[in-house]
C-alpha positions as CSV (number, residue, x, y, z in Angstrom):
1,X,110.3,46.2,57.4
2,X,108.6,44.0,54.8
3,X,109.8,43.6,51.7
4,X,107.8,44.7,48.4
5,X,105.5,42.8,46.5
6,X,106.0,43.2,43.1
7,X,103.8,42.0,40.3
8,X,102.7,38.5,40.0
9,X,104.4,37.1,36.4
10,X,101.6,35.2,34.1
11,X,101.3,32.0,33.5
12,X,102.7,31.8,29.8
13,X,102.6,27.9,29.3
14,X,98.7,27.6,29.6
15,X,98.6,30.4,26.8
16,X,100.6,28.4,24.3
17,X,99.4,25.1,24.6
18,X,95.7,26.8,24.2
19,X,96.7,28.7,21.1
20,X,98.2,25.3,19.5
21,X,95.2,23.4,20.4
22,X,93.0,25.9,18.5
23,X,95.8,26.0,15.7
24,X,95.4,22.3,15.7
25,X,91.8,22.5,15.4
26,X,91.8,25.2,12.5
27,X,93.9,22.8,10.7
28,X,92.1,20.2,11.2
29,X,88.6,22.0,10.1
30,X,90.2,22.9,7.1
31,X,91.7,19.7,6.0
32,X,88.1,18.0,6.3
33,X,86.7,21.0,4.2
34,X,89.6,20.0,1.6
35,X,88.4,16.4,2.2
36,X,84.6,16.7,1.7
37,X,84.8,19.5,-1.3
38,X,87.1,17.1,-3.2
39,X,85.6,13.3,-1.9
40,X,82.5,14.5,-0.4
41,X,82.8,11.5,2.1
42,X,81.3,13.9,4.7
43,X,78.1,13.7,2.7
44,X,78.3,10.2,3.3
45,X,78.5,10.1,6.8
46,X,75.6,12.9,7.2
47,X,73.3,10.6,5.4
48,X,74.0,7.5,7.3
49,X,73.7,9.5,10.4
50,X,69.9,10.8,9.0
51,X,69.3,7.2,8.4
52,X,70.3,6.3,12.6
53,X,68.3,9.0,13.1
54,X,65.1,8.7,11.1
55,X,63.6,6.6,13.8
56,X,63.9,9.6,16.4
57,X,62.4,11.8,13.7
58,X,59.4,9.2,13.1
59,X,58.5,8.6,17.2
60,X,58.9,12.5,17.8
61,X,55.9,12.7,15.2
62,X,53.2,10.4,16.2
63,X,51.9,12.5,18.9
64,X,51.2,15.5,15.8
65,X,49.8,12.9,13.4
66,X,47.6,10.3,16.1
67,X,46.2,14.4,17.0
68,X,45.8,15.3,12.9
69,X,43.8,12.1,12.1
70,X,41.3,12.1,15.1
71,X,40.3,15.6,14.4
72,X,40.5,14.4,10.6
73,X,37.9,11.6,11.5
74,X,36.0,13.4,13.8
75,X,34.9,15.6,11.2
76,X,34.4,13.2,8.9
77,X,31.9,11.4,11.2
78,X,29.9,13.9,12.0
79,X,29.9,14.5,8.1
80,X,28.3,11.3,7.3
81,X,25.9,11.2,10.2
82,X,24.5,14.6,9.0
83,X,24.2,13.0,5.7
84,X,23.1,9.6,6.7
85,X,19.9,11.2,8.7
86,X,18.9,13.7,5.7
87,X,19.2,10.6,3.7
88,X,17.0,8.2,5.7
89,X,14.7,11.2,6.0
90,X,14.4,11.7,2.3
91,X,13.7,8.4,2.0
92,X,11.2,7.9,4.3
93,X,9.3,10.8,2.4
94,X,10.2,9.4,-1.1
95,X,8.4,5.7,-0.1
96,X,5.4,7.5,1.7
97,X,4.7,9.2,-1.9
98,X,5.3,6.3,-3.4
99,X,2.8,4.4,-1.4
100,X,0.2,7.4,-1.9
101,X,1.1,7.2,-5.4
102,X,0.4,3.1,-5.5
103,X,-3.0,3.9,-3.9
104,X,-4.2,6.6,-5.9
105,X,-3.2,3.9,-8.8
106,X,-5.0,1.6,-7.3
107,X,-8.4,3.7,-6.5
108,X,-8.2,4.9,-10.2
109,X,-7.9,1.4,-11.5
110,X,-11.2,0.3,-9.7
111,X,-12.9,3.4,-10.5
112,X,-12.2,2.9,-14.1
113,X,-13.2,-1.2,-13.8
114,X,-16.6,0.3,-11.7
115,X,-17.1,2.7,-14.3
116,X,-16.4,0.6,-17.6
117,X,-18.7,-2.2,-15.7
118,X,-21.4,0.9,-15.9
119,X,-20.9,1.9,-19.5
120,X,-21.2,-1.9,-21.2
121,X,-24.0,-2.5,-19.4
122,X,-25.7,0.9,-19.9
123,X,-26.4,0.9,-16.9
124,X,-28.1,4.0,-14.4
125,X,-25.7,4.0,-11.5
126,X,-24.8,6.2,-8.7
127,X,-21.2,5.6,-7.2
128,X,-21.2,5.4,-3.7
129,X,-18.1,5.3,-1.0
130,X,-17.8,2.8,1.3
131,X,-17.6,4.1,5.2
132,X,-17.2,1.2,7.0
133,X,-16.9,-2.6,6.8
134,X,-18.5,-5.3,9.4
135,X,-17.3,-8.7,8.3
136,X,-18.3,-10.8,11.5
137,X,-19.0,-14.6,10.4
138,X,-22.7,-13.8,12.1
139,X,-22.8,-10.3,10.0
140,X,-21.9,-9.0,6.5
141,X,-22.5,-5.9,6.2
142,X,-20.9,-2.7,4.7
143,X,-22.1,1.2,5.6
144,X,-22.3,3.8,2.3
145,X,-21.1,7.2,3.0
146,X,-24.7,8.0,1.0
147,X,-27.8,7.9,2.3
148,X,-31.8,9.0,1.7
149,X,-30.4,12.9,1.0
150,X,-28.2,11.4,-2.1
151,X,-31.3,9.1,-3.2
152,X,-30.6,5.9,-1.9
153,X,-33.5,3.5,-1.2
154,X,-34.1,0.3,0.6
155,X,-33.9,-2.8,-1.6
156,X,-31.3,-1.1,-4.0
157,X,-28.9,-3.2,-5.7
158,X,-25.3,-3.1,-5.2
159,X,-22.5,-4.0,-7.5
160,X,-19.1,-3.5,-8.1
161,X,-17.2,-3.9,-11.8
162,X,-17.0,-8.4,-10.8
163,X,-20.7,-8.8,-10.1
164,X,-23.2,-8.4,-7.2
165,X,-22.3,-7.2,-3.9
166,X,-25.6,-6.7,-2.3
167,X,-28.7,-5.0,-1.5
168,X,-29.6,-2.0,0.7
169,X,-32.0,-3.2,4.0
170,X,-31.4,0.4,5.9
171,X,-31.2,4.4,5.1
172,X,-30.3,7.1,7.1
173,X,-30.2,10.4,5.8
174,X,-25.8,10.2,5.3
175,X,-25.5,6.7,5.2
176,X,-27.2,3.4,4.2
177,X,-26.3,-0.1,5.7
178,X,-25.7,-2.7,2.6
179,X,-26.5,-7.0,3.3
180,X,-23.7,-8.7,1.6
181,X,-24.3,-11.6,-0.2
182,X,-21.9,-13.5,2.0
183,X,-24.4,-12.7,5.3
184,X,-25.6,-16.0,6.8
185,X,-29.2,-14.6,6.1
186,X,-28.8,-13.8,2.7
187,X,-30.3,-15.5,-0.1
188,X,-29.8,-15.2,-3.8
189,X,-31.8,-16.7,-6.4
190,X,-29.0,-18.0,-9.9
191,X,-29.1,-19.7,-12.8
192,X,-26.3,-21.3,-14.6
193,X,-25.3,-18.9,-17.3
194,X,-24.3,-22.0,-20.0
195,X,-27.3,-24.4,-18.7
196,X,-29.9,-22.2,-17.1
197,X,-30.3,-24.2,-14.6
198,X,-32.2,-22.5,-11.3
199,X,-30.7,-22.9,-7.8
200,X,-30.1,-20.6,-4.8
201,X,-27.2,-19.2,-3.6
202,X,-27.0,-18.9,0.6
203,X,-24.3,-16.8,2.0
204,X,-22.1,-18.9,4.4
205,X,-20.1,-16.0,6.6
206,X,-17.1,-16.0,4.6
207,X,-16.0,-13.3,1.8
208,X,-14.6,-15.6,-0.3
209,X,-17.2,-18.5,-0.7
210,X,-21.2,-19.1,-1.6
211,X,-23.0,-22.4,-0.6
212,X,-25.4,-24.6,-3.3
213,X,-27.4,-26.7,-1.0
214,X,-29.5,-29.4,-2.1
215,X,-28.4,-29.5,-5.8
216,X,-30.5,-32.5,-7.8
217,X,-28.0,-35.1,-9.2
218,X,-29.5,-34.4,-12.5
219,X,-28.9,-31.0,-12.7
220,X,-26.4,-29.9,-15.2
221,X,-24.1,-28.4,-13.4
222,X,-20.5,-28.6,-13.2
223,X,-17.6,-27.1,-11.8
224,X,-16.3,-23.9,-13.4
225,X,-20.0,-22.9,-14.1
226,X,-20.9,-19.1,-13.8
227,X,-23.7,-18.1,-11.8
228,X,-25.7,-14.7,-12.5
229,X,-28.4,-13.6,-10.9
230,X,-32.1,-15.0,-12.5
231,X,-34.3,-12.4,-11.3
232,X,-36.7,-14.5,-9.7
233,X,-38.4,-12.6,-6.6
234,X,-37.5,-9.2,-8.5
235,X,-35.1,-8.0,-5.8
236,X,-32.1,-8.4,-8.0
237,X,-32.5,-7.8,-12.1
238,X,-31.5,-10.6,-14.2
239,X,-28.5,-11.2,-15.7
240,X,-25.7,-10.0,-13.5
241,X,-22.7,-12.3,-12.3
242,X,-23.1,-13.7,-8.9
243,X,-19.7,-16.0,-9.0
244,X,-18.1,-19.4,-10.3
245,X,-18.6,-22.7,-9.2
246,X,-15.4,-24.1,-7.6
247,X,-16.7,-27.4,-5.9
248,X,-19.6,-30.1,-6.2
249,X,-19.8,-33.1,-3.6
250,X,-22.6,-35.3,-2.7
251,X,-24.2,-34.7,0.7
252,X,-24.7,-36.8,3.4
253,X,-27.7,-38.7,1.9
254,X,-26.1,-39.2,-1.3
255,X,-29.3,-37.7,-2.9
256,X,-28.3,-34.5,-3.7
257,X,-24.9,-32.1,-4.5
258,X,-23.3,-29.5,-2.4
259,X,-21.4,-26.7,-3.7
260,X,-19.2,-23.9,-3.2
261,X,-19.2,-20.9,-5.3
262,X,-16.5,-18.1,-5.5
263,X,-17.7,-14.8,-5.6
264,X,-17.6,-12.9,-8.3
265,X,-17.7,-9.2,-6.6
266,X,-14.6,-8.1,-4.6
267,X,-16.5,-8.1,-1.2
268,X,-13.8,-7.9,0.9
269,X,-11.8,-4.9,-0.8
270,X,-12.3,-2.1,-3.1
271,X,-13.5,1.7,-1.5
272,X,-16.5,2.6,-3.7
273,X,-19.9,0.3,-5.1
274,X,-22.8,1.1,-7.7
275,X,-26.3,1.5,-6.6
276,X,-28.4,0.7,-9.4
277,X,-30.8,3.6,-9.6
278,X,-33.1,2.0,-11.8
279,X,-34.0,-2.0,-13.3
280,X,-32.1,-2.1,-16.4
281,X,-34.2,-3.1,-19.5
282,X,-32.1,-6.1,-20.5
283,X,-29.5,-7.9,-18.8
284,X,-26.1,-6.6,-19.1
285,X,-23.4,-9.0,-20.5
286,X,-19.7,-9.5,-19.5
287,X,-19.9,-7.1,-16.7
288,X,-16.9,-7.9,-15.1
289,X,-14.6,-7.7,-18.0
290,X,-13.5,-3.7,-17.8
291,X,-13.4,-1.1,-20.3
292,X,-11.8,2.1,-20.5
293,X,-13.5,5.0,-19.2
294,X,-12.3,7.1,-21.9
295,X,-15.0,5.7,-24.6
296,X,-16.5,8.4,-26.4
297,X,-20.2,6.6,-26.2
298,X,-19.7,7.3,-22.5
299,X,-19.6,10.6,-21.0
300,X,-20.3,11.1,-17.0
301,X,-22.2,14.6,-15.8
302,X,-21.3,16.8,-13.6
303,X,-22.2,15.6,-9.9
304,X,-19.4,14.5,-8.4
305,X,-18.9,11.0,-7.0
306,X,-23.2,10.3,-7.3
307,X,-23.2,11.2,-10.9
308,X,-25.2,8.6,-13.0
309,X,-23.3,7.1,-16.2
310,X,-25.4,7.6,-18.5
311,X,-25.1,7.1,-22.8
312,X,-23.7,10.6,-24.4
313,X,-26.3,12.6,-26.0
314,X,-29.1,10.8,-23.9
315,X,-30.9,11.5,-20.2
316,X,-31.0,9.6,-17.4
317,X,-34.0,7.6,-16.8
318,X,-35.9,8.5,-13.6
319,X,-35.8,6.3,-10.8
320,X,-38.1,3.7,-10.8
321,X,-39.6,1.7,-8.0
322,X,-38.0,-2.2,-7.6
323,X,-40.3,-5.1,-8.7
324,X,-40.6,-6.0,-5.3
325,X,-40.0,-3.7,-2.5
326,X,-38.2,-5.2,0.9
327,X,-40.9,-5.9,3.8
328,X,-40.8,-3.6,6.8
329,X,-38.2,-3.8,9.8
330,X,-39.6,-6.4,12.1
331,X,-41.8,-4.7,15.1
332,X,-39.2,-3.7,17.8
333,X,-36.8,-3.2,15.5
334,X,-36.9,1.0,15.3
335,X,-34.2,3.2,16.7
336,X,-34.9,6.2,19.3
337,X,-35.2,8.3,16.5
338,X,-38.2,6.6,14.4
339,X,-35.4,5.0,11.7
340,X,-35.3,1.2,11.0
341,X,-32.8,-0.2,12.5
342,X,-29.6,-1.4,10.5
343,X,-30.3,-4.8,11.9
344,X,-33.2,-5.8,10.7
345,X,-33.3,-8.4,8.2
346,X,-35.1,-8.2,4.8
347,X,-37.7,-10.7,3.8
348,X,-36.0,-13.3,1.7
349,X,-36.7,-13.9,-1.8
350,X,-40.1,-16.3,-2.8
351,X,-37.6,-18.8,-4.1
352,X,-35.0,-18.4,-0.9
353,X,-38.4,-18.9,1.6
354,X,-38.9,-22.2,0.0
């Protein structure tokens, strides 16, 4: 028979040692308590250790920051885009009315120069907007946006506020076809305004120049001379400036001068011309220096851009037939619809033919 198991008898050493060890640890937790309250040495230590471990703290926060500022900037982009373009736009509207405004400066100034021109020289004018421009070498011409129903007529003058421009040599019934002075075929009888000295001015294909041919050596003439128009051949009245003498040289046979004369109209800019509606009874002087509009001997009727300028108080003269009417369009030279054609040439003056 087996014996009997009794109980089995703990194990009382392991118990005591763990209980001293956790006595030993109590102790100890308290004496660095003691220690720290009364040297706070402990606080030492803690910072030193947040010092070691300020690094960690600083690598462990890129990823947040590196994801704040790209969003940050992102936003911030797209910011300054959306401002940049509503800038640029703005400012591509702020110079277009800027340039409209520089025009409409611009228009006004020559209308006020076109329309003190008209005033000094009490003149009977009708204003006139220029269509279109045709400034070959081989052809000067310019096209009116006026024509036979607004009262133009061939072998009307045309002037601007500097001088002469042209004449008329077509009509339709919206639009008339002007000869610059400039044309090859163009002729102008002058005189020198300080000696009155006759010659002929010939138009060489250029805007900006005039020829003198065959100029007599004893002519007083000299450079700087203005040229107005003498009214021989009674296409163009007397008196009005035709442009300034810039060069004399001898021609080929030494026996006479060659010159060059500078224009005195604008011929190659401007948007509107006067049509003189009728001869004036004197010639007018200083017509290219401008006045103000505003003068009160000056007022303008109602009519819109073909009013005449006439004196306040007074009426406008009728229109009057030109000394000399221009000869008939060559044979041949009629479009399909029974009108002149714009190309045919005017006779020259008496004093041009010679």
């Amino acid at each position: 028979m087996p014996s009997y198991a009794g109980p089995t008898t703990p194990n009382r050493g392991g118990d005591v040692a763990g209980t001293l060890r956790l006595l030993a640890y109590l102790a100890l937790a308290v004496v660095l308590v003691v220690l720290d309250h009364r040297g706070g040495w402990l606080s030492q230590v803690r910072g030193q250790a947040s010092l070691l471990v300020q690094p960690l703290w600083t690598i462990a926060g890129w990823p947040g920051r590196v994801a704040e500022t790209l969003y940050d900037d992102a936003g911030t982009l797209s910011q300054l885009t959306e401002e940049n373009e509503r800038l640029r736009n703005e400012l591509l509207v702020n110079s277009a009315r800027i340039a409209r405004l520089q025009t409409l400066a611009a228009d006004n100034a020559r209308l006020r120069e076109l329309l003190g021109a008209a005033q000094r020289g009490n003149l009977d004018v009708q204003l006139a907007p220029i269509l279109d421009i045709d400034l070959d070498p081989t052809r000067q011409r310019l096209v009116l946006d006026s024509g036979s129903n607004d009262g133009v007529r061939i072998g009307q003058s045309v002037i601007d506020a500097g001088g002469v421009v042209g004449q008329i040599i077509a009509v339709k019934p919206t639009h008339a076809i002007v000869l610059l002075l400039t044309d090859p075929s163009h002729a102008v009888p002058v005189a020198v305004a300080r000696s009155g000295v006759r010659l002929v001015a010939y138009g060489d294909g250029r805007t900006d120049v005039l020829r003198l041919p065959s100029i007599p050596l004893s002519s007083d003439i000299k450079v700087g001379d203005k040229l107005v128009t003498s009214g021989l051949g009674g296409r163009f009245p007397a008196g009005f400036p035709v442009g300034t003498i810039i060069s004399l040289r001898p021609d080929d046979s030494r026996a006479f001068l060659l010159g060059e004369v500078r224009p005195a109209a604008q011929l190659d800019r401007g948007r509107d011309v006067l049509l003189l509606r009728t001869v004036p009874a004197r010639p007018p002087i200083g017509i290219a220096e401008p006045l103000a509009v505003d003068d009160p001997a000056m007022t303008l009727p109602a009519g819109g851009d073909n009013a005449s300028a006439v004196p306040a108080g007074g009426d406008a003269a009728a229109p009057v037939v030109p000394a000399e009417v221009p000869a008939a369009p060559r044979t041949g030279d009629v479009d399909a619809d029974g009108d002149p054609d714009v190309d045919a040439e005017p006779a020259p003056p008496a004093e041009a033919r010679r």
